[in-house]
N, C-alpha and C positions, 0 to 999 in steps of 0.2 A: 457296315454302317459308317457312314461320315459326319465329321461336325458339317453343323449348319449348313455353312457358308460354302463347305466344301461339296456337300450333297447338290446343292444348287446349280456349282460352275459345272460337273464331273455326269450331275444326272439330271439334264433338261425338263424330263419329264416328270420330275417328282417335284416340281414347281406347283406349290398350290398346297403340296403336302404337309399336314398337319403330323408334324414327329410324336412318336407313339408316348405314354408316358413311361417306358420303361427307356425309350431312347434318350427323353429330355435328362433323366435321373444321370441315366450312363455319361453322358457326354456333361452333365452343370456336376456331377461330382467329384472332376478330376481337375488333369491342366492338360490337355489336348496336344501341344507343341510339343509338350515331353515325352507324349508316347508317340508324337509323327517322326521327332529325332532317334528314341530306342527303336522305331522299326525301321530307318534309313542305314543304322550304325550296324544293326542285325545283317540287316540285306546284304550291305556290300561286300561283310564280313566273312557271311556267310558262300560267299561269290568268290572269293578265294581261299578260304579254307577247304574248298573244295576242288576245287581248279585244277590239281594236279590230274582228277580223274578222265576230264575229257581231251586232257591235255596229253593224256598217257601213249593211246598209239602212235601219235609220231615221237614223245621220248624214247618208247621201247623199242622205235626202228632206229634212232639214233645212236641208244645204249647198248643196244642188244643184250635187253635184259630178261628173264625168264619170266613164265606164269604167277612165279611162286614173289619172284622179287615185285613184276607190277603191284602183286596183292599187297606187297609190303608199303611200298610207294604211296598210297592211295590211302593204305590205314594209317600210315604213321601220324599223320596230319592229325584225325580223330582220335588216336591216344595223345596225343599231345594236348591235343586242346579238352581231352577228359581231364588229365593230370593239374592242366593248366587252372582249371575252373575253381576248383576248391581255393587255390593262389588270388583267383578273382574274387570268390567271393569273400575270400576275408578281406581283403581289401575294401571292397564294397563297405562294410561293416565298418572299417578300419576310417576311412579317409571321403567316403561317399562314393555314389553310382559314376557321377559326370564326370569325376577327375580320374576315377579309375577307367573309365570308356575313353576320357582323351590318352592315355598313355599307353592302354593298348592298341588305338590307331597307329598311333604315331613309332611305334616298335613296327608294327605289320608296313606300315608304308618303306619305313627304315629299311627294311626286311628285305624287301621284295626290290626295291631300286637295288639295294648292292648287289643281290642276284643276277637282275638284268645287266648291270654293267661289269660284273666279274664273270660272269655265263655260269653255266651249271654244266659241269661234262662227266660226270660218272654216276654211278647208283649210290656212292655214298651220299654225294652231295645233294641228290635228292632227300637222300634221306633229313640230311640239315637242314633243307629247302623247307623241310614237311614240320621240322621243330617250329620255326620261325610262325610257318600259318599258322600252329598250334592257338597261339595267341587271336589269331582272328576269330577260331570257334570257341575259344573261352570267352568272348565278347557275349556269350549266354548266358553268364555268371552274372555281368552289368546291364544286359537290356532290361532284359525282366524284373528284377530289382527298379531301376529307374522309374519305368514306366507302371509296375506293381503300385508301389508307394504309394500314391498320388490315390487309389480308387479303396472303397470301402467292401467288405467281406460279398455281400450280395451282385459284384460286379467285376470280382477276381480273374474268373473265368474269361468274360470276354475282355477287359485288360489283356492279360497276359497271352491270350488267344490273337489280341490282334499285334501285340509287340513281338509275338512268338511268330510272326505271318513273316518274318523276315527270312525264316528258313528260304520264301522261295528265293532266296540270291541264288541256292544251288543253280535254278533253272536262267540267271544267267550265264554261269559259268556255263551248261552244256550248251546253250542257243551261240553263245559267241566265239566262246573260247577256240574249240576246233577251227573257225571258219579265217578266223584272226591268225590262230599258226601256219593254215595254208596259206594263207598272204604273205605273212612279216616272218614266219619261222616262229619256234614254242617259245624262245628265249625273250621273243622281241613281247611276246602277251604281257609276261610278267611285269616289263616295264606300263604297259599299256594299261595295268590293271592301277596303275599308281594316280592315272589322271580320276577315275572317277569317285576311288579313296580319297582324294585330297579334298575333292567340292564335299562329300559327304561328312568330311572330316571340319568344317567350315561351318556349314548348316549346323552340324552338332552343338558347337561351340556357343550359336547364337541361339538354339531353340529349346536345349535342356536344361531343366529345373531341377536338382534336388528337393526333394519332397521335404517340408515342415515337420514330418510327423517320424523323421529319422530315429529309430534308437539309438540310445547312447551309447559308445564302442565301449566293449566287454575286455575283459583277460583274455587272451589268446587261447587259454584253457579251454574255457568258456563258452566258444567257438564250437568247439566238439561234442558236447553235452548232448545234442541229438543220436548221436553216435550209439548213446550209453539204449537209446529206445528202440523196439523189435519195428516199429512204426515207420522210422528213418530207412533202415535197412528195405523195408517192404519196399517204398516208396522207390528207392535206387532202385530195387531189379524190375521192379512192374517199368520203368522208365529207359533201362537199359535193351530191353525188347521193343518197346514202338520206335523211340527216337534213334537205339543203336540199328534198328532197319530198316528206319528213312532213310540215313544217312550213309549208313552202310549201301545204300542202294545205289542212293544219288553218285556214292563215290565210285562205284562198281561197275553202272550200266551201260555205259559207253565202253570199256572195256570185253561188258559181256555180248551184245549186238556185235561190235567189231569182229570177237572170234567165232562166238557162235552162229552168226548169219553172213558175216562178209561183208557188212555196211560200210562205208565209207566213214571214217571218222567224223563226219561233219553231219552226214546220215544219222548215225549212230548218235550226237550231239542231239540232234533233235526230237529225237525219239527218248533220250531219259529226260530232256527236256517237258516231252511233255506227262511223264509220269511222275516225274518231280514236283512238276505245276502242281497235280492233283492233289498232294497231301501237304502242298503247302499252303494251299487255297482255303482246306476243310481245318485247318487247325483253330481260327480261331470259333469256326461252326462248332468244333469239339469242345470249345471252352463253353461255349455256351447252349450244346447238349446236354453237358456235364451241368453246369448253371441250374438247367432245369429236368432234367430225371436224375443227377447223382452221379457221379463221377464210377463208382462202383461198377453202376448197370451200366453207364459207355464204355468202362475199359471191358468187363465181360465181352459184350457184341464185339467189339475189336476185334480180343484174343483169337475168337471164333473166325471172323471172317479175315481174318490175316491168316493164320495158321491154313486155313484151305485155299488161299491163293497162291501162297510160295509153295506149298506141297504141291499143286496145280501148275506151275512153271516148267520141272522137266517133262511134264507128260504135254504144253503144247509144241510141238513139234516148227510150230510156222510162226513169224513173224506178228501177225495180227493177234494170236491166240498168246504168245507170250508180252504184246502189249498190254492186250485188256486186262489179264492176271495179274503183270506190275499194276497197273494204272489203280486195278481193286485194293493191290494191298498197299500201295500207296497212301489211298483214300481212307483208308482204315487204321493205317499208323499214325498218320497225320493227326485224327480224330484224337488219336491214344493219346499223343503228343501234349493236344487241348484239356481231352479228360485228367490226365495226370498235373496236370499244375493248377487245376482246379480244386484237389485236396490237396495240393503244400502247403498254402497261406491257410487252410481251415485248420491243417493242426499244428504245424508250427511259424503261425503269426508274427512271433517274436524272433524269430530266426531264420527269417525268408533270406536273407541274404547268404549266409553258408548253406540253407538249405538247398537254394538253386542251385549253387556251386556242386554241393555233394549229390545233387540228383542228378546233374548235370555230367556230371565224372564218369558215372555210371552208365549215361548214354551213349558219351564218348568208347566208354571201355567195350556196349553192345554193336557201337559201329565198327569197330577196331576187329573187335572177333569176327565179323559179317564181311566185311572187307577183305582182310587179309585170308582168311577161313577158303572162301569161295577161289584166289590163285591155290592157295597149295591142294585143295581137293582136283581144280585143274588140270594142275600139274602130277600131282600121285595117282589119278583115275582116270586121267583124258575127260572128264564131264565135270559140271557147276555144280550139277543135282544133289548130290551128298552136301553139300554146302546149305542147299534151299531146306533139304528135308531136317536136318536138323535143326535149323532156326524155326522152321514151322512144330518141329517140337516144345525149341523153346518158347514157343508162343504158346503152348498147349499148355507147359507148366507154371506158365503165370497165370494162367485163367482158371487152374486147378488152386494156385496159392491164392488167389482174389476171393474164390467162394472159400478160402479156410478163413480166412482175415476178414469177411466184410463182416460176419453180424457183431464183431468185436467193436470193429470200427463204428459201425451205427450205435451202439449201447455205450461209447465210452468219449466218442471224441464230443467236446462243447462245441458245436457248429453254433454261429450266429443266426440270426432269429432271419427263415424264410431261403436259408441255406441248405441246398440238398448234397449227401455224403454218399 
């Protein structure tokens, strides 16, 4: 869905169209600019915090580095930016969303120029390279807060669905990134990734609002209080499986095409490219599936149809057969993605900003395991497969801990009025 103005210039034919009243509601209830800025700041963020992934086989032919160390390379970035996010969202909390989103640009811009003009030439210094993006993918701890605030309970979902649509920056890292090393060499991306940070970094400045309806900064303590509930803790691991296998995916799949089929890197680019698209396209659909049947019954269906796509990964043998497989459970994490920040703000409203942070952490920490996991199976087994099968386990026992916890859920949490759990 677009405002107005914008549905008009972007979609010719819906000229004449009379917006529905659950669109007018969504779009006259917020402030629009602030969540055009949290899904510009997400995207591009999210565009290098990923970056090292399709950027990997010409490092590894540079480095000469092993299965086990790419999977390192590729994850470190997603633990960093788990660790980082709790960091964020107190801040959030601390200081507001905008000031804390400007400081993290301006570290990852930092970041990334010294790189480019000092080079990167071993696997440690990847590994520093991967601290620095850390900060790009805690830029999830600030969008969604940002762009959250501004929208009232009955509209959370697709908020944060469409400020959570920035994941797809993954898919520009793989569409360019490779195509850009073969030109200029991998060192030269880095710098190149600075120019379209800096316009993004601009926009920001001029189009985000802090929301009115800010709570007032707490005790540091205080912060943590969600901690002390069995709620919070759910909430991280159900989030640690969709989003830690999006990402875990996006960071992985150019890697896995290159060795498992022999695709050319820029091949290979294109191709997680377009299975990244998919589940970054349905996230904010997932916010507002979850909107309307219950957050509960969309992560269910997920668990289910994720778990049988990655389990379904080593057994297709052929290129087409292991895209369609991504591309399902893609489509399905994505969804989880949506569904899961659809019950954050319903149960703790008051603490949406450390809570994104600590949901967040948790995803980071699923991508980190997912990432890293799939090199050293690799490497110890010469195959991915052990890597896929056990995550599609873990998707089996969140869907086992979703029906322990929902009817608890339903009978205890105060949803606001026309709010599904």
């Amino acid at each position: 869905m677009w405002p107005p103005s914008w549905r008009l210039f972007y979609c010719p034919s819906q000229k004449g169209r009379t917006m529905t009243k659950e669109e007018s509601s969504f779009w006259s209830s917020g402030h629009w600019p602030t969540l055009v800025a949290a899904f510009l700041y997400f995207d591009l963020a999210f565009m290098v915090w990923v970056i090292l992934g399709p950027l990997a086989p010409a490092i590894s032919e540079d480095l000469g580095l092993t299965p086990a160390q790419k999977g390192l390379m590729v994850a470190v970035p997603t633990l960093a930016g788990a660790i980082l996010r709790v960091s964020n969202g107190l801040l959030v909390d601390r200081i507001g969303p905008k000031l804390s989103g400007a400081i993290s640009q301006l570290i990852v811009i930092a970041g990334l120029m010294a790189a480019w003009l000092t080079g990167v030439s071993s696997f440690a210094g990847t590994l520093a390279l991967g601290v620095v993006l850390g900060f790009a993918g805690a830029s999830f701890a600030i969008a969604l807060p940002l762009a959250s605030r501004w929208y009232p309970p009955e509209h959370q979902g697709k908020a944060m669905g469409l400020a959570g649509m920035g994941n797809s920056g993954t898919v520009l890292a793989a569409l360019f990134a490779p195509g850009l090393a073969t030109l200029f060499g991998w060192n030269s991306v880095l710098g190149l990734a600075c120019i379209p940070l800096t316009i993004v970094f601009i926009a920001y400045l001029f189009l985000a609002k802090d929301a009115p309806n800010t709570p007032a900064p707490k005790k540091l303590i205080d912060y943590f209080e969600p901690l002390k509930t069995a709620d919070a803790w759910w909430l991280m691991g159900f989030y640690s499986v969709t989003f830690g296998g999006f990402v875990g995916l996006a960071a992985s799949l150019t890697i896995y095409f290159t060795d498992q089929f022999h695709l050319t890197p820029v091949i290979a680019g294109y191709c997680t490219a377009g299975c990244v698209f998919a589940g970054s396209l349905v996230r904010p659909l997932g916010g507002a599936l979850a909107d309307r049947i219950g957050g509960v019954r969309a992560l269910m269906i997920v668990y289910v149809v994720a778990a049988l796509a990655l389990a379904g990964v080593p057994q297709g043998e052929s290129l087409p057969a292991a895209l369609a497989l991504f591309v399902i459970a893609m489509l399905a994490l994505g969804t989880g993605n949506g569904a899961v920040f659809q019950l954050v703000p319903q149960r703790f409203s008051e603490e949406i900003g450390v809570m994104t942070g600590l949901v967040g952490m948790a995803g980071g920490v699923g991508g980190f395991y997912l990432a890293s996991s799939l090199g050293f199976a690799k490497q110890w087994t010469g195959s991915f497969a052990p890597g896929f099968y056990i995550f599609a386990g873990l998707a089996l026992g969140a869907l086992a801990a979703l029906m322990f916890v929902k009817r608890q859920w339903r009978t205890t949490w105060s949803a606001a009025e026309g709010v599904r759990i």
